[in-house]
VOGUFI-204597 format. One record per residue (C-alpha): x, y, z; residue in one letter. Coordinates in steps of 0.25 Angstrom, whole numbers. Example, Ala and Ser with C-alpha at 12.3 -4.5 7.8 and 13.67 -1.06 7.14 Angstrom:
REM residues 2
+-------+-------+-------+------+
|  east | north |    up | code |
+-------+-------+-------+------+
|    49 |   -18 |    31 |    A |
|    55 |    -4 |    29 |    S |
+-------+-------+-------+------+
This chain:
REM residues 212
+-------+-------+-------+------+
|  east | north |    up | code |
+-------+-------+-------+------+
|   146 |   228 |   495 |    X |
|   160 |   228 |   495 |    X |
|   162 |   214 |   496 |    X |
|   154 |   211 |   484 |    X |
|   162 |   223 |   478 |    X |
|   175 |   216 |   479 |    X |
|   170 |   205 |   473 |    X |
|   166 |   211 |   459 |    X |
|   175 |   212 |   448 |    X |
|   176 |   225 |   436 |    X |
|   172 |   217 |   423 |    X |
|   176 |   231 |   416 |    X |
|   184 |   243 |   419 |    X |
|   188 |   255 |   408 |    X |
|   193 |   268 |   408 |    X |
|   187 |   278 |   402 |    X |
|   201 |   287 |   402 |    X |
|   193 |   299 |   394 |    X |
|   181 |   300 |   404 |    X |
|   190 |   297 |   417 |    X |
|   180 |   285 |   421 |    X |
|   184 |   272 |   425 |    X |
|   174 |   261 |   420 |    X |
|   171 |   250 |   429 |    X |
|   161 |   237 |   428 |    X |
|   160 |   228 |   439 |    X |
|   154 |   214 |   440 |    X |
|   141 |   217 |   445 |    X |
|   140 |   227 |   434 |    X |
|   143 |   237 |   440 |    X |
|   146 |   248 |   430 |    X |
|   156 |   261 |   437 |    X |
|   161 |   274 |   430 |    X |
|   174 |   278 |   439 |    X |
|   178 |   292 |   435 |    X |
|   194 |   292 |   439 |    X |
|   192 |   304 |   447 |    X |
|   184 |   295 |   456 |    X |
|   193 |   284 |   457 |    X |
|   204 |   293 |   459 |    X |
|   198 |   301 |   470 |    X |
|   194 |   287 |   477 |    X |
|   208 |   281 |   475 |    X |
|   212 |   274 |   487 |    X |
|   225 |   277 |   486 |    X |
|   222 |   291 |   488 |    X |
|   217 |   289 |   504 |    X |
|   202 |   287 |   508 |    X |
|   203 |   301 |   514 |    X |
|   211 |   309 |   503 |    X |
|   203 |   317 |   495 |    X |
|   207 |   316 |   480 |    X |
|   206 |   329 |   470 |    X |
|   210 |   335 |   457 |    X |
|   205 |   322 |   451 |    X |
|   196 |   327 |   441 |    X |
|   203 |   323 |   429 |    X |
|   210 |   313 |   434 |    X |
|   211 |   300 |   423 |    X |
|   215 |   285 |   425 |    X |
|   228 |   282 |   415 |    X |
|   229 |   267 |   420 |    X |
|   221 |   257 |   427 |    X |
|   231 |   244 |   433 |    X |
|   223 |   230 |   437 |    X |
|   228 |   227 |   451 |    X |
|   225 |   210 |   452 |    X |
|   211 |   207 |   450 |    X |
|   206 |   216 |   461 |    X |
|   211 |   230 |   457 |    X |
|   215 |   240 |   448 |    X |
|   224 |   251 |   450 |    X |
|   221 |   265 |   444 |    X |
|   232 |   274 |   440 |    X |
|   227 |   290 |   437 |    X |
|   231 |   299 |   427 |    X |
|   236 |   308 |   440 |    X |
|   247 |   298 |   445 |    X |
|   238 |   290 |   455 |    X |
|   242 |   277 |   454 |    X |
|   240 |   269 |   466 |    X |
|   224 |   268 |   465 |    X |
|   220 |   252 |   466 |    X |
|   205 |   251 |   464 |    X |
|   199 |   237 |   470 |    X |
|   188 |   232 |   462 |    X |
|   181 |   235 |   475 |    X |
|   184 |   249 |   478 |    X |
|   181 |   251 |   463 |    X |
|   167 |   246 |   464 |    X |
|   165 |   254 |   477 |    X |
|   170 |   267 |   470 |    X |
|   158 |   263 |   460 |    X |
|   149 |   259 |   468 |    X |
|   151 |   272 |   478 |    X |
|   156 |   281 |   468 |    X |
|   144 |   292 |   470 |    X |
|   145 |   293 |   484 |    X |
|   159 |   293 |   483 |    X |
|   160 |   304 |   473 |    X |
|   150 |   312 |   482 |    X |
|   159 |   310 |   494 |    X |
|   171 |   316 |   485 |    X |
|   166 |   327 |   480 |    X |
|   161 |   332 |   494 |    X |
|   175 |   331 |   500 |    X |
|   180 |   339 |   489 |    X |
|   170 |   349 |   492 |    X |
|   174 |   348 |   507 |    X |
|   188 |   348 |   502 |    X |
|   184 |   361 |   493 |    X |
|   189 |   356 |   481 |    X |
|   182 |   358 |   467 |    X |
|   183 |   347 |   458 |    X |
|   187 |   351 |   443 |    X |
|   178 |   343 |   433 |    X |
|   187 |   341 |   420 |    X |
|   185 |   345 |   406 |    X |
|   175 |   355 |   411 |    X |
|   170 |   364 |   399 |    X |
|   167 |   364 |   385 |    X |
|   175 |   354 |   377 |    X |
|   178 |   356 |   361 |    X |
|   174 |   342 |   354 |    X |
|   175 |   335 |   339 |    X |
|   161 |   328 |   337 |    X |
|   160 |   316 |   328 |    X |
|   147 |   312 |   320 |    X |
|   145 |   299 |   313 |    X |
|   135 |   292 |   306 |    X |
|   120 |   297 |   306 |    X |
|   125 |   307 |   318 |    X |
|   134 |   315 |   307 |    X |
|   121 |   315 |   298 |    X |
|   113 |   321 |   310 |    X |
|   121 |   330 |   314 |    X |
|   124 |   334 |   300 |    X |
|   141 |   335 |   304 |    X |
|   152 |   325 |   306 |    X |
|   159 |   332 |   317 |    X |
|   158 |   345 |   324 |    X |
|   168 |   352 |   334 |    X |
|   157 |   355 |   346 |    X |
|   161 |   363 |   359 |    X |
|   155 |   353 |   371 |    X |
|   149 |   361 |   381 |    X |
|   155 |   358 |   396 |    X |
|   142 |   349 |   397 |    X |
|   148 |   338 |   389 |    X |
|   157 |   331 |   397 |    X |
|   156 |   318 |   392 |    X |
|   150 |   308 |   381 |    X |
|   136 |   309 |   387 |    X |
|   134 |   324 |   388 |    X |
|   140 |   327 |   374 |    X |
|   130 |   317 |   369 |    X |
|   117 |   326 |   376 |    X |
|   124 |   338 |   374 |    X |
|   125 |   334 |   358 |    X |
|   110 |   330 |   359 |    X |
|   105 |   342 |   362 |    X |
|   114 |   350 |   355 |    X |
|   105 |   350 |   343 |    X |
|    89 |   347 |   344 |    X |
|    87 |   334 |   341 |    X |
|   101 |   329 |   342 |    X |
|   100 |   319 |   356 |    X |
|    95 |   308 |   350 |    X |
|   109 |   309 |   340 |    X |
|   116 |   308 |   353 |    X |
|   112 |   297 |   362 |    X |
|   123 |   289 |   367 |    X |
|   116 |   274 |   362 |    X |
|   117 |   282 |   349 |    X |
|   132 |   283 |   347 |    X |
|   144 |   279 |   351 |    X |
|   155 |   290 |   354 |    X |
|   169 |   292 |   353 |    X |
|   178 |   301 |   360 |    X |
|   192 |   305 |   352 |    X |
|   187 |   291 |   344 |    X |
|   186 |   281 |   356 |    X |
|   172 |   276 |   360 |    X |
|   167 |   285 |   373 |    X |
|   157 |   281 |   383 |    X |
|   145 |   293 |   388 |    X |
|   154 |   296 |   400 |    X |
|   166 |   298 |   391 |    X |
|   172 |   312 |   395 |    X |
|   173 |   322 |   384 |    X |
|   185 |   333 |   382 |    X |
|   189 |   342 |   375 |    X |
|   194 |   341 |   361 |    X |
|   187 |   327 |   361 |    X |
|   182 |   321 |   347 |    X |
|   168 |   313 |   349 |    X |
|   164 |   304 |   339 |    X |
|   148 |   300 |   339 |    X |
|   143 |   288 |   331 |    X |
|   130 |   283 |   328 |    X |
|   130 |   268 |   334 |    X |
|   118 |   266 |   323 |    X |
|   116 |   270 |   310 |    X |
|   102 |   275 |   313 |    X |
|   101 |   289 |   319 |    X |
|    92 |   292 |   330 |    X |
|    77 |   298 |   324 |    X |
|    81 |   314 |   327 |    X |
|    75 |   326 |   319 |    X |
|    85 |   334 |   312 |    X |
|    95 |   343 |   321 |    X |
|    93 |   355 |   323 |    X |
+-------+-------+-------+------+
């Protein structure tokens, strides 16, 4: 495994800054969602023994190419000296469940609680277009998001079944979504103050009864 590892190449890497995910495809096809907590926490540079915390929040600012085998992470908490292989970077996706379950139980051995962010409700600008304005009989709305919705995914269901008959209007295949007006993924993480825009991606609407 690790030989054929090092022999494959990312054809795609992106940062999702907002979500705190580093994106990686491999080769193979191999598809992996980094969260930075995760590649900070399994930074070498830090020492196979330390134990990593108060990395919760913590985001990538830059990401440096280091020849064609590497890349060099630099986090937005001054650690700079991470270098990620391609081979360890496939490991920590390949291995990431395990290794996160590892982690969390030294922490609990360690008695440290870890502090998920943006915990609670957020205050949010919502943003109807095309048929959806018509079904929803609104343009916009100021809508309080219950500590539930964290990300894309779970405003989208909350949104459904908000009003009966409304989850059809909300499928993700449906629309395309923008957070503070950039195109957002399902796992994009939501926060406070955010303004979400949801367009139609056809000018036909789903076949829904009247909202009630």
């Amino acid at each position: 495994m690790q030989e054929e590892a090092a022999k494959l190449l990312p054809t795609e890497i992106n940062l999702h800054a907002k979500s705190r995910l580093l994106s990686i495809v491999f080769s193979d096809g191999a598809r992996f969602q980094l969260p930075c907590e995760y590649l900070r926490v399994f930074s070498k540079a830090a020492g196979p023994d330390t134990l990593v915390t108060g990395k919760e929040a913590v985001n990538i600012e830059r990401i440096d190419p280091q020849g064609q085998y590497a890349i060099r992470i630099l986090f937005d908490d001054g650690h700079d000296t991470g270098i990620y292989s391609w081979d360890t970077l496939y490991a920590l996706g390949t291995q990431q469940e395990a290794n996160w379950a590892d982690y969390l139980r030294r922490l609990e051995q360690a008695g440290y609680q870890r502090q998920e962010p943006e915990r609670g409700e957020k205050r949010a600008r919502l943003l109807y277009f095309s048929w959806l304005a018509k079904k929803m009989r609104k343009e916009s709305e100021d809508a309080t998001l219950p500590a539930s919705v964290t990300d894309v995914n779970s405003l989208l269901t909350w949104l459904g079944k908000r009003r009966k008959g409304a989850a059809p209007l909300f499928d993700l295949e449906r629309l395309r979504v923008t957070v503070n007006r950039q195109f957002a993924e399902g796992f994009t993480k939501l926060q406070d103050g955010d303004e979400i825009g949801l367009v139609p991606n056809s000018p036909t609407p789903p076949a829904t009864p009247d909202l009630i």
